[in-house]
C-alpha positions as CSV (number, residue, x, y, z in Angstrom):
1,X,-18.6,12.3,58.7
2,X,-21.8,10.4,57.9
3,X,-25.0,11.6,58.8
4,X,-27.7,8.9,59.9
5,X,-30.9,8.9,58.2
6,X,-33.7,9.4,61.2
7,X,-37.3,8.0,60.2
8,X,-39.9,9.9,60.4
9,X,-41.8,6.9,62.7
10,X,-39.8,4.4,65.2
11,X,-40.1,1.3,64.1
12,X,-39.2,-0.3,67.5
13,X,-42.1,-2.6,69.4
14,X,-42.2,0.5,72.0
15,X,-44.0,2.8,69.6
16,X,-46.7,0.3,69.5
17,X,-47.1,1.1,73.6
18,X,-49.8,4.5,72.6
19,X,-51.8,2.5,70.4
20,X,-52.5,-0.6,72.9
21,X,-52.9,1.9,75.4
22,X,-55.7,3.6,73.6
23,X,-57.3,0.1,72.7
24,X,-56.6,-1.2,76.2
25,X,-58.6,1.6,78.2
26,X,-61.5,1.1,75.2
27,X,-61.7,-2.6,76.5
28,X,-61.5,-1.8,79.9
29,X,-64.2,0.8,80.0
30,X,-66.7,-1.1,77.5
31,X,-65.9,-4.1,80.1
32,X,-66.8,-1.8,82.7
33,X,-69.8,-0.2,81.0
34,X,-71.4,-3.8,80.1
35,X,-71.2,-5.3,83.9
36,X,-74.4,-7.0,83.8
37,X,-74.3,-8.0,80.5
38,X,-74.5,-11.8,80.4
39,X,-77.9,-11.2,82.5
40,X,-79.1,-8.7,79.9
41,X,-78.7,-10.6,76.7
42,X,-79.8,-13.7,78.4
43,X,-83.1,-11.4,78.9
44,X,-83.0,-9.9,75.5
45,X,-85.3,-12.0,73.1
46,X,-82.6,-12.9,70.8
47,X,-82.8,-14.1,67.1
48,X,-81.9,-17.6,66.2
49,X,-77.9,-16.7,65.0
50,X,-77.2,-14.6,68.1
51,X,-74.2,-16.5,69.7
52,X,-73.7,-17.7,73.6
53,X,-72.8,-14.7,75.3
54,X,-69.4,-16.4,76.2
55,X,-68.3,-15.9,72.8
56,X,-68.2,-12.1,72.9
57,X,-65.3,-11.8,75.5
58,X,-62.4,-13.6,73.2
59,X,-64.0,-12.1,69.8
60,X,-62.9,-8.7,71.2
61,X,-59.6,-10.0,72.9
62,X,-58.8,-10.6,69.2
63,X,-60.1,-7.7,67.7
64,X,-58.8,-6.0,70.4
65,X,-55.4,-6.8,69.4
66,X,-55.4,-6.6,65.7
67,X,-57.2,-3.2,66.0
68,X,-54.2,-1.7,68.1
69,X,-51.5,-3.5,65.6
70,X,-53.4,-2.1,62.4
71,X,-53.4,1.4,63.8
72,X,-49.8,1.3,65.0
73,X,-49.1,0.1,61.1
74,X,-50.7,2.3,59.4
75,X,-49.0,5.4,61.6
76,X,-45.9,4.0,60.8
77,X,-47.1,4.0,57.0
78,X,-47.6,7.5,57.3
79,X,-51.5,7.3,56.9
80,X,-51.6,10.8,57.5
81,X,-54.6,13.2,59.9
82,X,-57.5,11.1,58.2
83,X,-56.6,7.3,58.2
84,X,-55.2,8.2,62.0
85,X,-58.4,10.5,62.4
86,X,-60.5,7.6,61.1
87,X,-59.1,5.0,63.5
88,X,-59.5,7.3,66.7
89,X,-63.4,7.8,65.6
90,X,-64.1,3.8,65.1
91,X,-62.3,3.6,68.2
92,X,-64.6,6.0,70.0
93,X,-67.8,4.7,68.3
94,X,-66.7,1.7,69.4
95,X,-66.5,2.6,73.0
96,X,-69.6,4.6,73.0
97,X,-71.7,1.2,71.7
98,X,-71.5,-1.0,74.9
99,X,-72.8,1.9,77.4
100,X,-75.6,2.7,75.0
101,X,-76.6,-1.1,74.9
102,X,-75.7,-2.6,77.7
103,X,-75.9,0.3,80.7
104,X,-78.9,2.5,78.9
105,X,-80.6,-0.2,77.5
106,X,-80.8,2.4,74.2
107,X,-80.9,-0.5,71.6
108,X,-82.0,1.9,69.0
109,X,-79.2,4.2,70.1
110,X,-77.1,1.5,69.9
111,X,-77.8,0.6,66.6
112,X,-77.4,4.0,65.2
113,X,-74.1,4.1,66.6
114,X,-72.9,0.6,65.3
115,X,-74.0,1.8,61.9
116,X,-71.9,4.5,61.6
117,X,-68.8,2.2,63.6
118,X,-69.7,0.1,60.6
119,X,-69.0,2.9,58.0
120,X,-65.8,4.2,60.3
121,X,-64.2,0.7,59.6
122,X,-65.1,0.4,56.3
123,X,-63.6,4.1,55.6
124,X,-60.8,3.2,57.6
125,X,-60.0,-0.1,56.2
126,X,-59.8,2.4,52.6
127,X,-57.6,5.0,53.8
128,X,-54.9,2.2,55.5
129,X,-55.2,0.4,52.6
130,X,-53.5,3.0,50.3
131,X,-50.5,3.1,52.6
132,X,-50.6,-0.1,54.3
133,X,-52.3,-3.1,53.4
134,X,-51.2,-5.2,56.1
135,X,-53.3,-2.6,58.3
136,X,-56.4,-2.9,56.3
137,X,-55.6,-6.5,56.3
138,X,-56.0,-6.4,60.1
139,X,-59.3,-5.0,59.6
140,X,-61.0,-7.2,58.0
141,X,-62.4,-9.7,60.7
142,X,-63.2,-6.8,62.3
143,X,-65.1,-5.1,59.6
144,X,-67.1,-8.7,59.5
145,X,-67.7,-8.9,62.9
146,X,-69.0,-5.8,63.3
147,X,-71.4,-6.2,60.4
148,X,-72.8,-9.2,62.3
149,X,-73.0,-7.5,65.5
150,X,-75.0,-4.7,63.6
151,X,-77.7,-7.0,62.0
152,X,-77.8,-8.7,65.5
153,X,-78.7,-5.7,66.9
154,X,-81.3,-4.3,64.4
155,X,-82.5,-8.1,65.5
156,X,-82.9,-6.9,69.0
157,X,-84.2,-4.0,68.5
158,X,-87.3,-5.6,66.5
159,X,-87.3,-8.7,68.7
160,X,-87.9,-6.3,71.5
């Protein structure tokens, strides 16, 4: 009689279905959050990089997706409490930014909290690395985005 090995992790596409969930309802509730926000950074006095506010929507789609993908790779890695840890707080901080900025109109609250999304990834991108490099990988464009969404912001926040 032979006894299957059992992996610790699926590694069927179905596994991935938590992860895109928890991304999903992040996106949906930031999208709900930031309503108005086309008419609010059209108000803003924005610094001469800031981008057309059309731009926003399919940087996130993207992010969106490889944020989902690195966290369902690095579980399957066995990341362990912290890298998984790690991803759920970016993934909070994350969510928390576009209510603070776009329905509070806390810009300096805002910033704060992109700062430290800005060290979550970073710390993140470390932990997945160790196990999964492909998930860190996934990280990057998001770590760079996010470092240029935090200096446009500190612009805002002088600007006005």
């Amino acid at each position: 009689m032979t006894t299957a090995i059992v992996p610790r992790h699926p590694s069927g596409w179905l596994s991935l279905a938590p992860f895109a969930a928890a991304v999903a309802a992040v996106a949906v509730l930031g999208g709900l959050a930031a309503s108005s926000s086309s008419e609010t950074y059209r108000a803003l006095e924005l610094p001469p990089f800031a981008p057309p506010s059309w731009v926003f929507g399919p940087v996130w789609t993207v992010l969106y997706v490889m944020i989902a993908v690195a966290g369902w790779l690095a579980w399957r890695a066995d990341v362990g409490r912290t890298g998984l840890a790690l991803w759920g707080i970016q993934l909070a901080l994350n969510l928390a930014w576009t209510p603070l900025f776009f329905a509070a109109d806390r810009y300096v609250l805002a910033l704060v909290d992109i700062v430290a999304l800005l060290a979550a990834v970073i710390a993140t991108i470390v932990v997945f690395h160790r196990r999964s490099p492909v998930a860190a990988y996934l990280f990057v464009p998001y770590v760079a985005w996010v470092g240029f969404a935090t200096a446009l912001n500190a612009a805002i926040v002088v600007l006005n």
